[in-house]
C-alpha positions as CSV (number, residue, x, y, z in Angstrom):
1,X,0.0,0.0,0.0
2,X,1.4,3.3,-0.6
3,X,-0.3,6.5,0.1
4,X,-1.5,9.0,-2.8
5,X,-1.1,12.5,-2.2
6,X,-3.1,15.1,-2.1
7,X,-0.5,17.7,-2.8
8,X,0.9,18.1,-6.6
9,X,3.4,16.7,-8.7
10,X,6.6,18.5,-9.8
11,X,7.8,17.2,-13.0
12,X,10.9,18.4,-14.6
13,X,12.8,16.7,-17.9
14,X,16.5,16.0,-17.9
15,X,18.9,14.8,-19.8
16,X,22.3,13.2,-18.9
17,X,25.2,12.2,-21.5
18,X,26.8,8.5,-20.5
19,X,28.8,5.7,-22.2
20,X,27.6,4.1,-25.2
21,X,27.7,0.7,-23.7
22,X,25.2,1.8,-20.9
23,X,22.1,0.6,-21.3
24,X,19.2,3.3,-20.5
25,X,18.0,0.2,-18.5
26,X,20.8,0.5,-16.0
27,X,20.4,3.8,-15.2
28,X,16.4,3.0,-14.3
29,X,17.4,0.1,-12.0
30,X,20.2,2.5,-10.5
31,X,17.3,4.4,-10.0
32,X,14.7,2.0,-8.2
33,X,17.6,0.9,-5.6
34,X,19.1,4.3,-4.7
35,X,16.2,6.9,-5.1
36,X,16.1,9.8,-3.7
37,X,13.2,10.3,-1.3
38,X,11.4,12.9,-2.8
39,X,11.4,10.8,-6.6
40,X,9.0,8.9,-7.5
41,X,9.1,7.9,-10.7
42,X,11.6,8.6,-13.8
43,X,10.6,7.5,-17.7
44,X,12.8,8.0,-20.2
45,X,11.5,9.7,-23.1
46,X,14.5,10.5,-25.4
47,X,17.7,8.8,-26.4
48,X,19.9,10.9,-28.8
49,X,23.2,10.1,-30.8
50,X,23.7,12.9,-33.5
51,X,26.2,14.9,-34.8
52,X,26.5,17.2,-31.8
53,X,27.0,14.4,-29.3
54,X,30.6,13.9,-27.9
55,X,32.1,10.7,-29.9
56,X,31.2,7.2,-27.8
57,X,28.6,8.7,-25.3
58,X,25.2,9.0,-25.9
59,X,22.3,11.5,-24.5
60,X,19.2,9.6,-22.6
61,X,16.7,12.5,-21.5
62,X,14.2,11.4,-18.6
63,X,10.8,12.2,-17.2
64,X,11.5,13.0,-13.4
65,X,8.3,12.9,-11.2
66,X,8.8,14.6,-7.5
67,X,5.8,14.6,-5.1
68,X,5.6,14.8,-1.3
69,X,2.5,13.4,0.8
70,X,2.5,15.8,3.5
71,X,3.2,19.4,1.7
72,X,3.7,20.7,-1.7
73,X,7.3,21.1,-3.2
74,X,9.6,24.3,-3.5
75,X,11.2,25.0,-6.2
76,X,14.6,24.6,-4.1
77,X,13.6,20.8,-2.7
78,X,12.5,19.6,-6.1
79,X,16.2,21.0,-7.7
80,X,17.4,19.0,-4.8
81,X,16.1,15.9,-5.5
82,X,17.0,16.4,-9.2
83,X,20.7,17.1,-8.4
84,X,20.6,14.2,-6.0
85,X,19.5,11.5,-9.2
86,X,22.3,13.0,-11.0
87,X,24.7,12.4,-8.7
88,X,23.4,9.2,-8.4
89,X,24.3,8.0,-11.8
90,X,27.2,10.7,-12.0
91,X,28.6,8.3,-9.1
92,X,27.6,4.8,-10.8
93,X,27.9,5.2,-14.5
94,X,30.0,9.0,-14.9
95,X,26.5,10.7,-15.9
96,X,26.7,14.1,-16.5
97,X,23.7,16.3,-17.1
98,X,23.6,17.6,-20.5
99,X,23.8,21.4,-20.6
């Protein structure tokens, strides 16, 4: 059972540049294991490998979904919890956020 809020959703897209060789798959497990508490759910969305994009990495851009069950979000906590994913993966599989 898992309680649904009555408080909205923050959403925010992302995208973070990684090895060729990592599966967008492996970041999404990452994910489920080590989440930060205020995610609750990332979807990716995009994958991109074009002319722009450094030489043996690839671009995988995410759906982030934040939410809290007792209050609604700041701006601040939901940057948070973004920068928290990121290191996440920065920390597992050299993720960088795309700029």
């Amino acid at each position: 059972y898992t309680e649904v809020s009555k408080f909205p959703a923050v959403i925010r897209d992302l995208a973070v540049v990684v090895d060729e060789a990592i599966p967008a798959g492996a970041l999404l497990e990452c994910f489920k294991t080590g989440r930060p508490g205020l995610v609750q759910d990332v979807r990716l969305f995009d994958l991109y490998r074009g002319e722009s994009a450094i030489k043996g990495r690839k671009s995988l851009a995410f759906r982030v979904v934040m939410q809290d069950t007792e209050r609604t979000l700041t701006d601040a906590e939901a940057d948070a919890a973004r920068d928290a994913l990121v290191a996440l993966w920065g920390r597992r599989f050299a993720a960088t956020l795309r700029t």
